[in-house]
C-alpha positions in Angstrom: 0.0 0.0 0.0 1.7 3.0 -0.7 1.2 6.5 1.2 -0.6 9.5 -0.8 1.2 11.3 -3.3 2.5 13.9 -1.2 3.6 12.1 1.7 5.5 9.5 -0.5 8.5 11.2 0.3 8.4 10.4 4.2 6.6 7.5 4.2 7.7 4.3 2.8 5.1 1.6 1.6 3.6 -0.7 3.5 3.2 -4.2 3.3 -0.3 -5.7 4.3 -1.4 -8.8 5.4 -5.4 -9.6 4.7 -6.2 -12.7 7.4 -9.8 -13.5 6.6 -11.1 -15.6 9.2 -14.4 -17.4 9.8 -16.2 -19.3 12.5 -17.1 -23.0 11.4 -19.6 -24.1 13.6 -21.4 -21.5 15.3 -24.1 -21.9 18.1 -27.8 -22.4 16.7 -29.6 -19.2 16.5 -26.8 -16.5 16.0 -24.5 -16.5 12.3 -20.9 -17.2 12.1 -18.5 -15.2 13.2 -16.6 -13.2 10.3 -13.3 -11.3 11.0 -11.2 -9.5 7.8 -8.1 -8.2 10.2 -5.7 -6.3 7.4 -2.0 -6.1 9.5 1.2 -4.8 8.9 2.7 -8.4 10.8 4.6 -11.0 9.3 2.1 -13.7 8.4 3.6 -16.6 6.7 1.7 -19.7 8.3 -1.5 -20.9 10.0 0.0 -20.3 12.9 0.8 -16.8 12.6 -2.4 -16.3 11.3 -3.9 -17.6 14.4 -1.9 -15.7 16.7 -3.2 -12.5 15.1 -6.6 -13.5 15.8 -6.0 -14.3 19.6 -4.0 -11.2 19.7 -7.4 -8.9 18.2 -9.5 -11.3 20.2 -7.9 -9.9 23.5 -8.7 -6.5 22.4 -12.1 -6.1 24.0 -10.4 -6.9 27.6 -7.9 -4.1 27.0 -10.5 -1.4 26.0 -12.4 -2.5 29.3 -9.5 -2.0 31.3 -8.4 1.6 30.2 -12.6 2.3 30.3 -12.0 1.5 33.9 -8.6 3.3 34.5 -10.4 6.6 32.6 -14.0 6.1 33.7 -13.4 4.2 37.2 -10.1 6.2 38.6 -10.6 9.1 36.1 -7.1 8.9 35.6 -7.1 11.7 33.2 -8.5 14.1 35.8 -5.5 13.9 38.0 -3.8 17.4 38.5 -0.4 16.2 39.7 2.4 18.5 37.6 5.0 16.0 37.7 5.9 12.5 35.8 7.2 10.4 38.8 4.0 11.6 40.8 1.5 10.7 37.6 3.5 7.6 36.8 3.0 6.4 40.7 -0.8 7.6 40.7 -0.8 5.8 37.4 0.9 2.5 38.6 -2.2 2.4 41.4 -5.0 2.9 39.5 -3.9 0.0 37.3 -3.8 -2.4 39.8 -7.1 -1.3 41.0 -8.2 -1.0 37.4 -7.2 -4.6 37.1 -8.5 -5.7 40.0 -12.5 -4.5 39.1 -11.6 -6.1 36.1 -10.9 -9.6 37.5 -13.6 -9.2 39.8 -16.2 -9.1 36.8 -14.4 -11.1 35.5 -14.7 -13.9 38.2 -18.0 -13.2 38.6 -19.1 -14.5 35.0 -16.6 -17.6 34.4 -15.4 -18.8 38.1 -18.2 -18.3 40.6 -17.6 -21.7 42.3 -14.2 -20.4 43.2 -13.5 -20.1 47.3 -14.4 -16.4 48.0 -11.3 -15.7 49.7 -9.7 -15.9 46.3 -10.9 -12.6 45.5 -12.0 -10.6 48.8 -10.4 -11.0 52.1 -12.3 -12.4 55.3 -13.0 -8.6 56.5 -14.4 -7.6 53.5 -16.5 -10.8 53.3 -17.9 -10.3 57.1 -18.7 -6.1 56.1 -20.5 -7.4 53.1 -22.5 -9.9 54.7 -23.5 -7.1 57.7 -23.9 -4.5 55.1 -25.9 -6.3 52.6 -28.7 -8.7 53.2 -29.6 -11.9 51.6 -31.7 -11.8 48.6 -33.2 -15.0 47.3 -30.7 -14.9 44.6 -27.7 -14.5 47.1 -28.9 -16.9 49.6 -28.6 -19.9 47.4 -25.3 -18.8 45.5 -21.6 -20.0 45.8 -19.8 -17.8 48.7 -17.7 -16.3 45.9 -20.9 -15.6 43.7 -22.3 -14.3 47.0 -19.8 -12.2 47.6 -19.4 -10.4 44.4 -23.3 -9.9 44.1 -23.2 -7.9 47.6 -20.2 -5.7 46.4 -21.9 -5.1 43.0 -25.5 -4.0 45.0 -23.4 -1.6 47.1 -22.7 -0.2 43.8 -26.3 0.2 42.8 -26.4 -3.6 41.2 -30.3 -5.0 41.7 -29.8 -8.5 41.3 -32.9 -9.4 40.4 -33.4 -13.0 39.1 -33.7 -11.7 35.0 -30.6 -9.1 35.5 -27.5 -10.1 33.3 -24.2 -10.7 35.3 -22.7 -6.9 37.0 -20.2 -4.6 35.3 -17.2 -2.9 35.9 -19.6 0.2 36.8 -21.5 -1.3 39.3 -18.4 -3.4 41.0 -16.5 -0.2 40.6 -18.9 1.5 42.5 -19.4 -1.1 45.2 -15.4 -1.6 45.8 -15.7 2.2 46.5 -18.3 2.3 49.0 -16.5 -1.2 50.3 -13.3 0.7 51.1 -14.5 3.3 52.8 -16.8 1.3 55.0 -14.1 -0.7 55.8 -11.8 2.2 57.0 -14.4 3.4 59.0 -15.0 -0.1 60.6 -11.0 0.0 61.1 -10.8 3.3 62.4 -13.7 2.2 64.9 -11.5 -0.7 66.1 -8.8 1.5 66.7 -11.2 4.4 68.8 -13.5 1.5 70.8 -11.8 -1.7 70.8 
């Protein structure tokens, strides 16, 4: 592919890869899945084509987790004037960008994981004083449990008919979360 006319000069041409992939046996009631990916990558093999395709299929995660960091932590909202403070404030709200992320995450592929996997005993015992049993929650899997609680604190329903909870809502709930477990820690400290 070569650049336009008047950029020729600064631009080489590029060499572009069509993969054309599609899905050979798809679930009854939707169509096949039909991806045309056009790459400047080395594809010489099956393989490589393959690898493309898990590469673009990964993409959806990694537009979720920057929606989080800018949405969530509304990273691009900080007012710090330096790089080593932004990078630092950066660093954080990744791993708490990641960690909303895994907790969806969990939610919708591994709720008959232990709960401690994903919250800690503390935040397990405020959940369960903060947020009472609905018929849904009563019956679930402590980790399922668990997660639906944090989500309601963050405006989640959980009606029998709602789809699984977003990053929004758990978002939300590990906000309110933290901050009733500070207070609960700073009321150890005062009273006990």
């Amino acid at each position: 592919m070569l650049p336009p006319l008047y950029k020729q000069r600064r631009y080489p041409e590029l060499r572009l890869t069509v993969i054309h992939a599609q899905e050979r046996t798809a679930p009854a009631g939707r169509p096949p899945i039909e991806w045309k990916l056009i790459t400047d990558l080395s594809v010489k093999s099956r393989a490589e084509a393959i690898e493309k395709l898990d590469w673009y299929a990964m993409r959806w995660k990694i537009e979720t987790f920057h929606k989080i960091l800018k949405s969530g932590c509304k990273a691009e909202e900080s007012k710090l004037r330096t790089a080593d403070r932004l990078a630092n404030l950066i660093s954080v709200f990744c791993i708490l960008s990641w960690r909303i992320f895994w907790l969806t995450m969990l939610n919708r592929c591994a709720a008959h994981a232990p709960a401690q996997l994903a919250v800690t005993q503390t935040e397990i015992e405020l959940l369960d004083r903060v947020v009472k049993d609905t018929p849904r929650t009563a019956q679930a899997p402590p980790l399922l449990r668990s997660l639906i609680k944090l989500a309601q604190l963050g405006g989640y329903l959980a009606r029998a008919s709602d789809p699984p909870p977003g990053n929004t809502v758990m978002w939300r709930g590990m906000r309110r979360l933290i901050d009733i477990q500070l207070g609960y820690e700073l009321a150890q400290d005062e009273c006990g």
